[in-house]
C-alpha positions in Angstrom: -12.6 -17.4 14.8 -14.8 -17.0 17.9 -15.5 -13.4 19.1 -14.6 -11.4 21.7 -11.4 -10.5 23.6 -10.3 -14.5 24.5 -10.7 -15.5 20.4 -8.3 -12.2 19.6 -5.7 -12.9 22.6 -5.6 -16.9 21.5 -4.7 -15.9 17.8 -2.3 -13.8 18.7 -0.5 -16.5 21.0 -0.7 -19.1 18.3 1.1 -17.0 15.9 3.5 -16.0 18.5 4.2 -19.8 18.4 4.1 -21.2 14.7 5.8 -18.1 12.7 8.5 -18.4 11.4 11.3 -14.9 11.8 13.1 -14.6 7.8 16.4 -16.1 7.9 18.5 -14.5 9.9 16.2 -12.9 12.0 16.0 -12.2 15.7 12.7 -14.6 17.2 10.2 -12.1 18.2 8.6 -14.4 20.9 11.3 -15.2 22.9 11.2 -17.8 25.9 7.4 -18.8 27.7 7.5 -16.2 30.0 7.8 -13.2 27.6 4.6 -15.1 25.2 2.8 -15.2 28.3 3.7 -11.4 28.8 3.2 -10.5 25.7 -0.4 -12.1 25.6 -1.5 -10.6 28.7 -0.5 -7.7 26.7 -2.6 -8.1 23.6 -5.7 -8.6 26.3 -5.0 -5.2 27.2 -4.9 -3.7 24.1 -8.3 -5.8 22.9 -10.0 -4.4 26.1 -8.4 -1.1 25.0 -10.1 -0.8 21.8 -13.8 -2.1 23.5 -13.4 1.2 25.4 -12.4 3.4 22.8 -14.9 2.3 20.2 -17.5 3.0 23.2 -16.3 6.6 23.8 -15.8 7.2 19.7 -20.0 5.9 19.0 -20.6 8.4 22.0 -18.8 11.2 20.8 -19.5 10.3 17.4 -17.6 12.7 14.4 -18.5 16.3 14.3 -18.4 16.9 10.4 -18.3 20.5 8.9 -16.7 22.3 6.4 -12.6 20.8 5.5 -9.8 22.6 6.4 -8.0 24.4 3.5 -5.0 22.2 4.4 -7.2 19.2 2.7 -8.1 20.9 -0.7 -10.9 19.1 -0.5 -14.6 21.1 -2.1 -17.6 21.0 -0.9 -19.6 18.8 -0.2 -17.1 16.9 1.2 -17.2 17.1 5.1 -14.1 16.4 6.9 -14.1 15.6 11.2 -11.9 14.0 13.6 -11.8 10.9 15.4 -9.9 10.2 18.5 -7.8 7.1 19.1 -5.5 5.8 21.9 -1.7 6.3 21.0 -1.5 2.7 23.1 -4.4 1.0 23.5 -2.6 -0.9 26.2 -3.5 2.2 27.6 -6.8 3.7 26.6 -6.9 6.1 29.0 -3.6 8.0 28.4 -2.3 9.7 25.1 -4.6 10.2 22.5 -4.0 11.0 19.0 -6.6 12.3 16.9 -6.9 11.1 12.8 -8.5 13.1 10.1 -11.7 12.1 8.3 -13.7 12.6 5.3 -16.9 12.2 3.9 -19.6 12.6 1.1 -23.5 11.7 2.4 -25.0 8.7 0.3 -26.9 10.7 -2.9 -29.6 8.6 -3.0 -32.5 8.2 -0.9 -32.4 7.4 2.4 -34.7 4.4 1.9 -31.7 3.0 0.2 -28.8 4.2 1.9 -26.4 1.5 3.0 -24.6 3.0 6.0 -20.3 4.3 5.3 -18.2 2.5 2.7 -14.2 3.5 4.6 -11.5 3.1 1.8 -7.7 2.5 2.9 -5.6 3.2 -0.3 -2.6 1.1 1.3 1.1 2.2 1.5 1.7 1.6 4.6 1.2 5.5 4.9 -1.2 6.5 2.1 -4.3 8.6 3.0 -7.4 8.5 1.9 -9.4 12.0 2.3 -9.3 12.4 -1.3 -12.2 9.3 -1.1 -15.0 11.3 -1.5 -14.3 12.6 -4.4 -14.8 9.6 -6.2 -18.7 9.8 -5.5 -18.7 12.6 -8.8 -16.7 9.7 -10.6 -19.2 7.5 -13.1 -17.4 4.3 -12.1 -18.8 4.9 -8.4 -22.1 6.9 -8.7 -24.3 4.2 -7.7 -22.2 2.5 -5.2 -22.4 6.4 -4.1 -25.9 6.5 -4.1 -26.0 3.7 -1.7 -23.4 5.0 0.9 -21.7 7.4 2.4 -18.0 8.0 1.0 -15.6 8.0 3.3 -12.1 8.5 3.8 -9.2 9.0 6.5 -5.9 9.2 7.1 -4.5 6.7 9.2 -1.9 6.8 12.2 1.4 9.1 11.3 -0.1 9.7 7.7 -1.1 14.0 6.6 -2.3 15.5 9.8 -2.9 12.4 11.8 -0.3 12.0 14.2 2.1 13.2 11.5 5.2 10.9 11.5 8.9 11.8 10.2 12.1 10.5 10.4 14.4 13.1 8.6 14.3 16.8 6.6 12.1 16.4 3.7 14.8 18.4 1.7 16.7 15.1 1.5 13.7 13.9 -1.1 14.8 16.3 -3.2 18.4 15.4 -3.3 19.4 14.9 -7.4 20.7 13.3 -9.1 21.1 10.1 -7.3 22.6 6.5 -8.5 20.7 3.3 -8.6 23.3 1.0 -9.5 21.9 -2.6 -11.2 24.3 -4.2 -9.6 25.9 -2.2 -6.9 29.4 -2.3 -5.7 30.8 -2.9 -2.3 31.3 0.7 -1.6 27.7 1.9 -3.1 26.5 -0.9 -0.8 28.3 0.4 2.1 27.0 3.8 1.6 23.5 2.6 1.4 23.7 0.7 5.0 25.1 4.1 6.7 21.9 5.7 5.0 19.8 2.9 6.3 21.4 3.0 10.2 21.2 6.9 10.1 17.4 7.0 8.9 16.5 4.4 11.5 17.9 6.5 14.2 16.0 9.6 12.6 12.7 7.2 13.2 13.4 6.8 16.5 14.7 10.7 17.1 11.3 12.2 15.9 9.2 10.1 17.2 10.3 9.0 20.3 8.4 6.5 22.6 5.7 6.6 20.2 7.4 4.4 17.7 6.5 1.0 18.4 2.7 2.1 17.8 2.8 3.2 14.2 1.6 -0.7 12.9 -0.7 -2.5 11.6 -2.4 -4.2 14.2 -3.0 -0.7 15.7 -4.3 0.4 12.4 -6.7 -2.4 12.2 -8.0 -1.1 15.8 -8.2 2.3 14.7 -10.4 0.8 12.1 -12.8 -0.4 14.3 -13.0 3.0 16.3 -13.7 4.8 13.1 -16.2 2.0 12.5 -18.0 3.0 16.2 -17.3 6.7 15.2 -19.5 6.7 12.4 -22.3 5.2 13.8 -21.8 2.0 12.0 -22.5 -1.4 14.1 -20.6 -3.4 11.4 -18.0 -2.1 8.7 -17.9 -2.1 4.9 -14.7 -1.3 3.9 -12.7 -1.2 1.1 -8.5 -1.9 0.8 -6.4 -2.0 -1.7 -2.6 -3.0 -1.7 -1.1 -2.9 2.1 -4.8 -1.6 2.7 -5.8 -5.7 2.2 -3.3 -6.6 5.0 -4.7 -5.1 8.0 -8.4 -5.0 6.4 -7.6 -9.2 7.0 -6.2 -8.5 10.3 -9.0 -6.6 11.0 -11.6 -10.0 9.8 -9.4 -11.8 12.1 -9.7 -9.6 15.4 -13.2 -8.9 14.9 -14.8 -11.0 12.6 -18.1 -9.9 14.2 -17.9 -6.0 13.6 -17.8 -7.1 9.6 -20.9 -5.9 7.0 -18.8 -6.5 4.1 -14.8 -5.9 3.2 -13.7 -6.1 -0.2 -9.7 -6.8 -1.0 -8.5 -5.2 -4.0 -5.0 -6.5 -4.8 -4.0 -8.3 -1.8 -0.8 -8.8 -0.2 0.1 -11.9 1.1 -1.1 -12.5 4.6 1.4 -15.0 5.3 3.0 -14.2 8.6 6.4 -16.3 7.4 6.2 -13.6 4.0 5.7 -10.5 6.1 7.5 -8.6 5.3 10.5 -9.5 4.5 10.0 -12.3 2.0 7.2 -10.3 0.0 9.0 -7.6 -0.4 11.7 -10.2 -2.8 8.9 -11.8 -3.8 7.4 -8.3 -5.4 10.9 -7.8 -7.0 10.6 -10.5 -8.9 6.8 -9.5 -10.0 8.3 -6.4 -11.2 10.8 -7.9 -13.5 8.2 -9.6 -15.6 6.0 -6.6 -15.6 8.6 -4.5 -17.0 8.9 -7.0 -19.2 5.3 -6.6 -19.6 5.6 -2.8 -21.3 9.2 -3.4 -22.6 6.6 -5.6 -25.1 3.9 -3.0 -25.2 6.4 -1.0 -26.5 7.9 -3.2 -28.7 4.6 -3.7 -30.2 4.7 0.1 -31.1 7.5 0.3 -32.7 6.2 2.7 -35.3 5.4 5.0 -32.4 8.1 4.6 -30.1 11.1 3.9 -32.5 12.7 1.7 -29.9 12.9 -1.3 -31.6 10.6 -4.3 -32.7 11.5 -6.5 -29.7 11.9 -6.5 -26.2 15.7 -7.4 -25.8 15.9 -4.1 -28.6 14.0 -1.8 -26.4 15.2 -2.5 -23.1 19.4 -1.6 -25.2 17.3 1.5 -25.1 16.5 2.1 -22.1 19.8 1.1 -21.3 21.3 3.7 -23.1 18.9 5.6 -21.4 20.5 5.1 -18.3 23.7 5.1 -19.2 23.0 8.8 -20.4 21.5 10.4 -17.5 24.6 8.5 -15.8 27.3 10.5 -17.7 25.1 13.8 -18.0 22.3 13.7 -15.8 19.1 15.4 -17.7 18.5 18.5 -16.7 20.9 18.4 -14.2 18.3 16.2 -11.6 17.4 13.2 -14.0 20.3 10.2 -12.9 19.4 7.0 -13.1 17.9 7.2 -9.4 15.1 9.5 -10.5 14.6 7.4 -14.0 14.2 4.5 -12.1 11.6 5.6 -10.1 9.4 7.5 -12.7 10.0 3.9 -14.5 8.5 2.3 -11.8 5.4 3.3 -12.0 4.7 1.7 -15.5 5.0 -1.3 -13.4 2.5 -0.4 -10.8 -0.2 1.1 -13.7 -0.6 0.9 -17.1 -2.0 4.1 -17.3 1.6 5.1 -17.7 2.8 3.1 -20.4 2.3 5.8 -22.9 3.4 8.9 -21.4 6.6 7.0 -19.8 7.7 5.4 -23.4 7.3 8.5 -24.7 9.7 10.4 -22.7 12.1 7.3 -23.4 11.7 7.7 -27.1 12.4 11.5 -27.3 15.5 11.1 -25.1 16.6 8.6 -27.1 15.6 11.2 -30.4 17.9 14.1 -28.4 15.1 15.6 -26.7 15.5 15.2 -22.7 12.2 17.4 -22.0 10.0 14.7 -21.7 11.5 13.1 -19.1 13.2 16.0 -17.2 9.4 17.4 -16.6 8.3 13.4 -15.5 11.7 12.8 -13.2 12.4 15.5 -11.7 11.6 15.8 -8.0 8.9 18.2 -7.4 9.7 20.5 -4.5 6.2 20.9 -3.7 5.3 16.9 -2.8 8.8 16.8 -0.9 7.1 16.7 2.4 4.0 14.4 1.9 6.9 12.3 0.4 8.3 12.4 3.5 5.6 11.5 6.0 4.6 8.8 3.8 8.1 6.9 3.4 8.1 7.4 7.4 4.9 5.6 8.0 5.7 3.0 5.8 9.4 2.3 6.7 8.2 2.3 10.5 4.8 0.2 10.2 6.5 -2.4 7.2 9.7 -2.3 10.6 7.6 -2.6 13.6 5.5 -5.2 12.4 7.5 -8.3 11.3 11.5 -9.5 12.7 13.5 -8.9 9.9 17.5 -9.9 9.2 19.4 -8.3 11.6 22.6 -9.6 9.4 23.4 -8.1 6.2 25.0 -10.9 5.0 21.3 -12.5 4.5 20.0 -9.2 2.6 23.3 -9.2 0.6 23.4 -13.2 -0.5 19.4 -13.0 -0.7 19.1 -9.8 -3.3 22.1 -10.6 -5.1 21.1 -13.4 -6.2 17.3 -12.3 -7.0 18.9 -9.8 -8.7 20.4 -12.4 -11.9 16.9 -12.9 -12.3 15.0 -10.0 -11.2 17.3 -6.5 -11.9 15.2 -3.9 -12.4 14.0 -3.4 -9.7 15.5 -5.7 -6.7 18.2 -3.6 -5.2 16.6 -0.1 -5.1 13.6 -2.8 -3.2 16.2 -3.8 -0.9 17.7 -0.9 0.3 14.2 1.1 0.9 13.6 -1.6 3.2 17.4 -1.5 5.1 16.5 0.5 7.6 14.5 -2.4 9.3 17.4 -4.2 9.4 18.4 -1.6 11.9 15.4 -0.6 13.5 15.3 0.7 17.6 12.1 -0.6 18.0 10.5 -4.0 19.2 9.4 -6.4 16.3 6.4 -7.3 16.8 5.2 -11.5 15.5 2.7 -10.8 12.6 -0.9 -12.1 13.4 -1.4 -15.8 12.0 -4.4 -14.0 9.7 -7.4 -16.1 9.3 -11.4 -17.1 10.4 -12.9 -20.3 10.2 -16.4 -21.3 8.4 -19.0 -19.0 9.6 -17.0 -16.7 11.6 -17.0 -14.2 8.8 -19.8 -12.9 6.2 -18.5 -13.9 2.4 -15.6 -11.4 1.2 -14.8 -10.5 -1.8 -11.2 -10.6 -3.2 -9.9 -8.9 -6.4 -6.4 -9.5 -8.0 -5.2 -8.7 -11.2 -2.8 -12.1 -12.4 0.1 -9.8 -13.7 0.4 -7.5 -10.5 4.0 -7.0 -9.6 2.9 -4.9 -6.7 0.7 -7.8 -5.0 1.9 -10.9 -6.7 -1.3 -13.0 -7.8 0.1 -15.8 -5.0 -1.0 -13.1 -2.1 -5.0 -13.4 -3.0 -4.8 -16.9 -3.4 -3.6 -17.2 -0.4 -5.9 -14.7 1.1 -8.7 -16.6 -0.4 -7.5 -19.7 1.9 -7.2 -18.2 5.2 -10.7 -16.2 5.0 -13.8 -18.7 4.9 -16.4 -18.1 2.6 -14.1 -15.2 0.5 -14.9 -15.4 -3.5 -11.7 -14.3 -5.5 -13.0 -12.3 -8.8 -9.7 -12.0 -11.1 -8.9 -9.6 -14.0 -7.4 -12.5 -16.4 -3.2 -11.5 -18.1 -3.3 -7.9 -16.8 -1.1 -6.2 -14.2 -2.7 -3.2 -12.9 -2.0 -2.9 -9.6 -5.8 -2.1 -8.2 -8.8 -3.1 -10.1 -11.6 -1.7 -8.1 -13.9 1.6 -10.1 -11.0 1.1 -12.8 -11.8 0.7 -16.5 -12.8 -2.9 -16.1 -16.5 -3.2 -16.7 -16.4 -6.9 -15.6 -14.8 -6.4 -12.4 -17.1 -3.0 -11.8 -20.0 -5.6 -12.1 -19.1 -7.8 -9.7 -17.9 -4.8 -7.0 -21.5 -3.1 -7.1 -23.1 -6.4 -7.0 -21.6 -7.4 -3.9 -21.4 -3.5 -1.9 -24.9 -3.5 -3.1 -26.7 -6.6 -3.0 -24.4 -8.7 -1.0 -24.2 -11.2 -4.0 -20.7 -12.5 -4.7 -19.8 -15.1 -7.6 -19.9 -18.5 -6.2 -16.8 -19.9 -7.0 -15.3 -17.2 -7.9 -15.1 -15.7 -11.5 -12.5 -14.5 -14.1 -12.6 -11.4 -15.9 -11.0 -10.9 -19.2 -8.5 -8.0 -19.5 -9.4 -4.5 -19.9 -7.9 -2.9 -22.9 -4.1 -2.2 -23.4 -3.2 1.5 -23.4 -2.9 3.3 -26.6 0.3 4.5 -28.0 0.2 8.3 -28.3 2.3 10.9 -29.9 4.7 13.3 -28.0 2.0 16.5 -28.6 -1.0 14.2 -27.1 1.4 12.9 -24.1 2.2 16.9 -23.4 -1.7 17.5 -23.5 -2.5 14.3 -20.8 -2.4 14.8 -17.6 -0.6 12.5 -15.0 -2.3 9.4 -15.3 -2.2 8.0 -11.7 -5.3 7.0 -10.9 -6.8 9.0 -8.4 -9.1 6.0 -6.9 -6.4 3.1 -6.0 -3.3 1.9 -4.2 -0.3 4.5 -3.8 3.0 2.9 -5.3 5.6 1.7 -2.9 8.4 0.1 -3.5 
């Protein structure tokens, strides 16, 4: 793609024109007139960020010491950067988004300029970042540059965005029915209507801006912010969607970009159509750690098979159905502390543990994993807000729930673990105030782009493999490096010395594998006993995507 404001506007236009709304969608274009309106539009929002980025190198960030809201040590620095609430209109609101940052540790002879890291979501922060520079897997990619992360649009203290009391995340036990019944279903769409309206109620006329071609423009003022005339940047999960929306609008402003588990960039599968397509991911990898499991039979005591152990979990669920565990744990709250086994592996062991002592007569286990934590109730909050608005505002979505009832139903033969409680996260965009917006036709022709690098795990239920191959297609010159019958969702500074090689070699010598290259697997989780799983702490991975879903 050529540069500039005209190369933008005219790729925006075209995808105006060829994508395709999901069935049963309203058409986001609309007649000539309203395209030509709308691209008259996008020229003043591509102006708009030219004059932002120019204030934001002027003004630059004023790091100094974080604020205790961050509980982030020294010497991590935090600052602000300032960004238009419309860059339609540069010149009127302005919200400001939180920044951190560790200094490269090595010397300045080699220091590489800011490595930004987007952790995904939609509405996942990254200040935490910086800490990874004290992490081994990052120490000389740390050496090289500065650390940084941020919070984007509506996410922590940028902007903060909610759409109803964060007392309602604690509500427990709830029901998360297989296969739900009419009334269960009707239930869920009066949910879905009324936290729609809440969106809109909070937030006002500032709705329509929480998305992600506006996060890919703050990108670029943060870029200008930090003094850096091109980006490296880092995304992982949704953080892959507008890092390629960002290569798109300004191919030009890019040092190097690296895609760790990428979504589908499709703008027919936004977001509508990736979001069925992740449920069926996540059937095979339960499947995945129903096996592990199985495999550990001696361990677990679940039985030596996976149709056995998933009669177990079963029973599971019908138990917490009957006499919910700890009066919290339904099967609402199992299924989402289950869920997470499908994003990481990490939690394979500490998850089939608490299955196996339920199953023993000992609830403990999973009562201290399940039960909603009064304390994260609010960042829960703010971050299902950003995501339910930005996954909304971006994409037309059915309007009819006919389509979302015939479509999910009959994923869900297939696909039950996880399809349903999928679905009716996403309902409120079925119901949404706001204008959808037509998702940017993502892609850059030969030479418009310096070589990117892509990493995907083949197993990912989060970001189906499909999503980096298709990535890899629209983005000239990218080089896809894949982790080989794994499912880790987010490979990058994990416990994958392959994939770790081929990371530094690229942020540090701009060498990528030509053609590509395949890792083999990193090594399967061991099995642990109840008194070692007690000792471990939570295993999410404090470097990586944040599970949605």
């Amino acid at each position: 793609m050529k540069c500039g404001a005209l190369t933008a506007l005219g790729s925006l236009v075209l995808s105006g024109l060829v994508a395709a709304p999901a069935d049963g969608a309203t058409a986001g274009a609309g007649p000539a007139a309203d395209l030509y309106a709308a691209a008259r539009a996008r020229a003043h929002e591509t102006r708009g960020v030219a004059r932002a980025a120019e204030r934001a190198g002027a003004a630059k960030i004023a790091f100094g010491a974080c604020p205790e809201a961050e509980s982030l040590p020294a010497p991590v620095t935090c600052g602000t950067v300032e960004v238009p609430l419309d860059y339609a209109e540069p010149d009127g609101r302005k919200i400001s988004l939180t920044v951190s940052r560790v200094e490269a540790s090595g010397p300045a002879a080699q220091r590489q300029g800011a490595l930004v890291f987007n952790p995904g979501g939609p509405g996942a922060s990254s200040m935490y970042f910086p800490l990874a520079a004290e992490l081994p897997e990052w120490k000389r990619i740390a050496g090289a540059y500065d650390i940084v992360g941020y919070a984007p649009r509506g996410v922590g203290r940028s902007a903060p965005l909610s759409c109803e009391d964060p007392a309602n995340t604690l509500k427990a036990p709830t029901q998360a029915p297989t296969y739900p019944s009419e009334s269960y279903k009707r239930e869920r769409i009066a949910e879905a209507k009324a936290y729609a309206r809440g969106c809109a109620d909070h937030a006002g006329a500032a709705l329509p801006h929480y998305n992600s071609l506006n996060n890919a423009r703050d990108l670029d003022v943060l870029r200008a912010a930090l003094g850096e005339q091109k980006l490296t940047y880092l995304g992982a999960s949704y953080g892959t969607y507008f890092g390629a929306v960002y290569a798109t609008l300004f191919p030009s402003h890019v040092r190097r970009m690296v895609f760790d588990s990428a979504v589908d960039p499709d703008p027919r599968k936004i977001w509508y159509r990736n979001n069925l397509d992740q449920s069926a991911a996540f059937e095979r990898r339960w499947t995945d750690f129903l096996g592990w499991i199985a495999r550990h039979d001696t361990t677990y005591h679940l039985g030596g098979d996976v149709e056995e152990v998933r009669k177990n979990y079963e029973k599971v669920r019908a138990g917490v159905t009957h006499e919910p565990a700890g009066g919290k744990v339904g099967p609402g709250q199992l299924q989402g502390v289950m869920l997470s086994a499908g994003y990481y592996d990490d939690y394979w062991a500490i998850r089939a543990t608490a299955l196996s002592e339920y199953v023993k007569g000992n609830p403990k286990p999973l009562i201290e994993q399940a039960t909603p934590r009064p304390e994260a109730a609010a960042d829960s909050e703010n971050g299902n807000a950003v995501y339910t608005a930005v996954e909304c505002n971006d994409a037309p979505w059915p309007t009819d729930w006919r389509t979302w009832d015939r479509d999910n139903t009959e994923l869900a033969r297939t696909a039950p673990f996880e399809t349903w409680d999928n679905a009716f996260m996403n309902l409120p965009c079925a119901y949404w105030p706001a204008p959808r917006q037509t998702p940017l036709d993502v892609g850059t022709r030969p030479g418009e782009l310096p070589p990117t690098l892509i990493l995907a795990a083949e197993r990912d239920a989060a970001t189906p493999y499909a999503g980096a191959l298709e990535l890899r297609r629209r983005l000239a010159g990218s080089v896809l490096v894949t982790e080989r019958d794994a499912g880790t969702h987010g490979v990058a500074g994990g416990s994958n010395a392959c994939i770790d090689s081929y990371l530094e070699d690229y942020l540090l010598l701009g060498r990528a594998p030509v053609g590509g290259a395949r890792c083999a697997p990193h090594a399967e989780p061991n099995p642990v006993s109840l008194e070692a799983a007690a000792e471990s702490a939570d295993p999410l991975p404090r470097i990586g995507p944040v599970p949605r879903g």
